[in-house]
N, C-alpha and C positions, 0 to 999 in steps of 0.2 A: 862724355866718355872720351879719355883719348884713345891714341890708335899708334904701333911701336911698325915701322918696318924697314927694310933695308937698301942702300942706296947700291944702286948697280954700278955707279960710276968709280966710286970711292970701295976700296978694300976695306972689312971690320970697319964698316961705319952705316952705325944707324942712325931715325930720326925719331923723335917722337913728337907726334902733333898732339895741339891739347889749344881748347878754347878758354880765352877771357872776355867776359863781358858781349859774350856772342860772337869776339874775333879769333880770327884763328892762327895760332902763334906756333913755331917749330923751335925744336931743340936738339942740335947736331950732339950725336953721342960718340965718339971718337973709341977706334982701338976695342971695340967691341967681338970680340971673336964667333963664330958661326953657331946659333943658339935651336936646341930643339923645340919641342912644342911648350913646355912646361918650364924654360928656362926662359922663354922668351915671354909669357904669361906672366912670373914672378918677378922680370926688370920692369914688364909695362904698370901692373899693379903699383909698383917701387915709386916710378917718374909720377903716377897719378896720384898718387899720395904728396909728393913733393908741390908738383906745377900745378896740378886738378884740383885736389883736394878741397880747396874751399870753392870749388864750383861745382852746380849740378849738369845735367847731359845737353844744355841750355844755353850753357855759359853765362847762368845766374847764380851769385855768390850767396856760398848756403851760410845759413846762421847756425849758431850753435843750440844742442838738443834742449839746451834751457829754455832757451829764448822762444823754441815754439813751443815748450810748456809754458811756460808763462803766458804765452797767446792765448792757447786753448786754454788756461785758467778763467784765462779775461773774456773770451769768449762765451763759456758757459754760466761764467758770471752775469754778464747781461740777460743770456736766457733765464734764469731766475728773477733778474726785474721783468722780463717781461711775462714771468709767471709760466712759463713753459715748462718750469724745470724747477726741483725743489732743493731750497735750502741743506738740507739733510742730504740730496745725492752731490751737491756739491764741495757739501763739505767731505764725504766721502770718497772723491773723485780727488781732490785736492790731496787729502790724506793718502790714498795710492801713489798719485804722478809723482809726491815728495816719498815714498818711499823706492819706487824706480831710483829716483834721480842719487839718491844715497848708496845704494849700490852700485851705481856709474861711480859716482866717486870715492867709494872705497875700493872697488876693484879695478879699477883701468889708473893707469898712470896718466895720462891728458885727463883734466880738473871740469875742461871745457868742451868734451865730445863734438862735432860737427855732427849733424842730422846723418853724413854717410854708413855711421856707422851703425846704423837704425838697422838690424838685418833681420837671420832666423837665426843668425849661430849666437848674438846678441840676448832674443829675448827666450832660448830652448837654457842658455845659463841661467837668465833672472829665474826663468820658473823650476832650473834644478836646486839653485839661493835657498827660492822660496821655501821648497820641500825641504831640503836638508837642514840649513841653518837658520829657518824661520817657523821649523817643522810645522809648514800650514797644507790643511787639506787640500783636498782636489779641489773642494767650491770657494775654496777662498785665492786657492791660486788661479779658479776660473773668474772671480771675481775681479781681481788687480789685472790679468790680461784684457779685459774686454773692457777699462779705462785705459789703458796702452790701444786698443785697436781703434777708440776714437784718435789716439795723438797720429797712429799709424794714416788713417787716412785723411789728417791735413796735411801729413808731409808727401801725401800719392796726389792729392788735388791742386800742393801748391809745385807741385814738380820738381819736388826737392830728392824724392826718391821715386827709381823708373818703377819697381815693383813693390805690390805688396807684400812682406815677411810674413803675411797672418795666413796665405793662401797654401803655404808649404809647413805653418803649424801643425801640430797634435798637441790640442790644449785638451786639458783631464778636464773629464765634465763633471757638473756639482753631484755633489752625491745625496740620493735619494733619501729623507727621513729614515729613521729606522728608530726602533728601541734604544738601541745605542747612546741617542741625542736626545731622549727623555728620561730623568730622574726615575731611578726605581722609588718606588712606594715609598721604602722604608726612610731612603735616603732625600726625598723632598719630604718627609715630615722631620726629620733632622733637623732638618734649613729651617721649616717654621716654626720650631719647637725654641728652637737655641736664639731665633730673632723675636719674637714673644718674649722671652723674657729678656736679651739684650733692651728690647722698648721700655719693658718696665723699669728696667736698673736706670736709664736714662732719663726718662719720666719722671724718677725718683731723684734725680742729682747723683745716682751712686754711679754711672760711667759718664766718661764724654763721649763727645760726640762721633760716630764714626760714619766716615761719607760711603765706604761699599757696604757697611751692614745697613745704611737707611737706605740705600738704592735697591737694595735684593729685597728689604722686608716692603719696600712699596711694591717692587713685582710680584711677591707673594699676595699682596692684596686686593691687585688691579691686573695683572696679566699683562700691563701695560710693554710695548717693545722697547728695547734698551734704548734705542733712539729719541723714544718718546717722553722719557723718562727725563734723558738729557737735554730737552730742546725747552720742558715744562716750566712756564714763569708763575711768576706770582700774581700775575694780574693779566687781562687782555691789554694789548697794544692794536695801538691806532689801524694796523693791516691785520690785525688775528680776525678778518671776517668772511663771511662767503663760503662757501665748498665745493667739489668736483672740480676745484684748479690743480694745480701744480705748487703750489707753497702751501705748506704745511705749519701747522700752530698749532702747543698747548697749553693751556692755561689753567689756573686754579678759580674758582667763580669766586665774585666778593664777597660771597655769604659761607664758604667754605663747605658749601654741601656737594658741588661735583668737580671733577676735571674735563674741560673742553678739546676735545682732541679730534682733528682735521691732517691724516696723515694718509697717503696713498688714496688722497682725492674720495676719502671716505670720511665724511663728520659724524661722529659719537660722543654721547658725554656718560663718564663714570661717577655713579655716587660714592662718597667717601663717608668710611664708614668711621665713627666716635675716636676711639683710638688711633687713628691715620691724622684722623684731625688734629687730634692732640699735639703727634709728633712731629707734620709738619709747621704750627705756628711755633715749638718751641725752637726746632731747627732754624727757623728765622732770625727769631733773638739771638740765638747762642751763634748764628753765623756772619750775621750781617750782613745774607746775601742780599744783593742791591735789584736785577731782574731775575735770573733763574732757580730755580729751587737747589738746585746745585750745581754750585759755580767751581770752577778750577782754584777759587780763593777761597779762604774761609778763615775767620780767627781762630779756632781754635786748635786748625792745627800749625797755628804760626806761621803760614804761609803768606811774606809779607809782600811780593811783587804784588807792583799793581796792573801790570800787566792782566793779571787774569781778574781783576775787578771787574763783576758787571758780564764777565760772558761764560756762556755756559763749558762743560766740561768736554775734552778732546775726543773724541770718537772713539780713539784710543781704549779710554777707558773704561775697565770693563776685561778684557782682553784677559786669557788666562797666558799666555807668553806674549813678553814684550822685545826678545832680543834685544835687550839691552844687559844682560845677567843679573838682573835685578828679579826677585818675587814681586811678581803685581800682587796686589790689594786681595785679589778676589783670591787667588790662591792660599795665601793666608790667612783668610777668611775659612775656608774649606778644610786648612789644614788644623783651625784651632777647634772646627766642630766635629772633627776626625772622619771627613769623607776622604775618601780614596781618589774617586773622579772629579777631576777638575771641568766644574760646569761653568758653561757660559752662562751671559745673560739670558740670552736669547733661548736655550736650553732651560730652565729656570719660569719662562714664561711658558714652553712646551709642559712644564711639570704643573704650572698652574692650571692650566686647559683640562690636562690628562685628570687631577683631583676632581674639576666638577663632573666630569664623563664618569669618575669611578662613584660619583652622588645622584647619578641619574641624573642632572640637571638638564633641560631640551638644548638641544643642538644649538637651535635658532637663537635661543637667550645667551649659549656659550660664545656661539659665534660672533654678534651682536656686540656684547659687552667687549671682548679680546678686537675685535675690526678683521673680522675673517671678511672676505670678501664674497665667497662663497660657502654654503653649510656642509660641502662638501668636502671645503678644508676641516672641517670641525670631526665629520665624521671618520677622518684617516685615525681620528685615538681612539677609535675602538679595537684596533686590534690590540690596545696593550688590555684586554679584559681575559684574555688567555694568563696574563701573569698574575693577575687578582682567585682568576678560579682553582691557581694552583695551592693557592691556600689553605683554600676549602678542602678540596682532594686530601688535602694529608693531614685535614684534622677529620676525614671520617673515619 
């Protein structure tokens, strides 16, 4: 940090000191006329931008806000080889830090940020972004902050910034389940009504292939999490073994009776039911997908980079807004089966839970099959049995 004050000897003239490289260097300011408190605040801030700028309070010269994401990429990178840490939260961590960083550069005019500008008045904008022009909830705005509050403290531990920004936050906390975020009744049997037969039309050769209506009719059938869905191969790999670590694998078994799924350090296998079977070995053929069940590539819909040959689909996807002004998939999907509410995946697999609760099915097998951790999660969808009774009520 530099420091502005005034020379007693010399009329209107000030100095301002400021370190490089840990030495301490001055800067005579000429013709400076007698400045009050805030006036003398706003030249010193000015000089520290100029001479400071690329140093921290150290006189160790800061890198720019890329460069220690890209650190902390590579960093948490490694924690996944060493199994600490799961594939799925680093792709997801990666997907946040590159959406930060695109708002740095769509809204500041420097391309290349220095880490100074890491502040609270920096990330109280991203998260007003968020809400306004990326109209995302409280839990997903709590979500991308708390992958910013790991980048926040390696630039407090490597001394690049004197304060944490996160201690003078008010992040909106996730918000609680409710009704809201589960399919009413009428409107998940829409979804499996209209994907039932979408299966058979394609069964049949009479549609092609579509990647959001075979992702929703696998969740209709397995409860499976949108993540799980998109991470699932065609076969075990040479690391798909072992459980209660931190890397996560699914797979389809060689005989095509279950899917193998090790996700939040909980191992479960799904049986897959005749019709599931079906549609996954045709989607094979018609895809040519090489390891994932559903790849970011596919023939058939002419998607001819090969970039996305071979690896599975962007976390992205899925997403009912993509701020990009484009209709995502899945809303188009909603809108051609004339639902009003735009469900997510993850909603979707809420509305699959909720159907066996309204079947009587036991808790234990609900929980079990979905990978609830506890039966406790299983049993939060009993309160939607208030909106099935009402049924009944007005047909007596």
């Amino acid at each position: 940090m530099g420091s502005l004050y005034k020379k007693t000897d010399k009329k209107n003239t000030w100095v301002f000191q400021y370190s490089v490289n840990g030495k301490r260097k001055y800067k005579t300011l000429s013709n400076i006329p007698n400045l009050d408190r805030k006036q003398k605040r706003d030249l010193l801030n000015q000089y520290e931008k100029i001479y400071e700028g690329g140093f921290n309070h150290y006189g160790k010269r800061l890198p720019s806000l890329r460069n220690v994401i890209d650190d902390l990429i590579e960093s948490r990178t490694r924690m996944v080889s060493l199994q600490t840490l799961s594939q799925n939260t680093l792709e997801g961590d990666i997907s946040r830090l590159n959406l930060f960083w695109e708002f740095l550069k769509n809204n500041f005019k420097q391309k290349d940020l220095d880490v100074s500008s890491f502040d609270t008045e920096l990330l109280n904008q991203y998260m007003e972004y968020c809400r306004i022009e990326m109209g995302n909830n409280s839990t997903t705005i709590s979500n991308k902050m708390n992958v910013l509050r790991n980048l926040s403290k390696v630039l407090v531990d490597k001394n690049y910034i004197v304060e944490n920004p996160f201690t003078k936050l008010n992040i909106p906390k996730p918000r609680k389940r409710g009704t809201d975020d589960i399919p009413h009744k009428e409107d998940y049997h829409k979804i499996k009504d209209f994907l039932e037969y979408w299966v058979d039309g394609y069964l049949n050769d009479e549609y092609e292939f579509e990647l959001i209506n075979t992702m929703i009719y696998i969740l209709t059938k397995t409860g499976m999490r949108g993540g799980e869905i998109k991470m699932m191969k065609w076969k075990q790999g040479v690391n798909d073994i072992g459980y209660n670590h931190s890397f996560s694998y699914v797979y389809i078994s060689n005989d095509f009776e279950k899917i193998v799924i090790h996700f939040k350090r909980r191992l479960r296998e799904i049986p897959i039911n005749p019709k599931l079977v079906k549609l996954l070995k045709k989607v094979k053929i018609d895809t040519k997908s090489v390891n994932y069940v559903l790849e970011g590539h596919n023939m058939t819909t002419k998607s001819l980079d090969k970039r996305f040959i071979g690896r599975k689909l962007d976390n992205s996807y899925g997403r009912v807004r993509n701020g990009k002004g484009r209709i995502p998939p899945i809303v188009k999907l909603w809108n051609s089966i004339g639902i009003s509410k735009y469900y997510t995946p993850h909603e979707i697999r809420h509305g699959f839970v909720s159907d066996l609760v309204r079947q009587d099915k036991p808790f234990k097998k609900i929980g079990d099959f979905v990978g609830h951790g506890y039966q406790t999660m299983t049993e939060l969808y009993t309160h939607l049995r208030s909106q099935d009774l009402e049924d009944i009520s007005l047909s007596v």
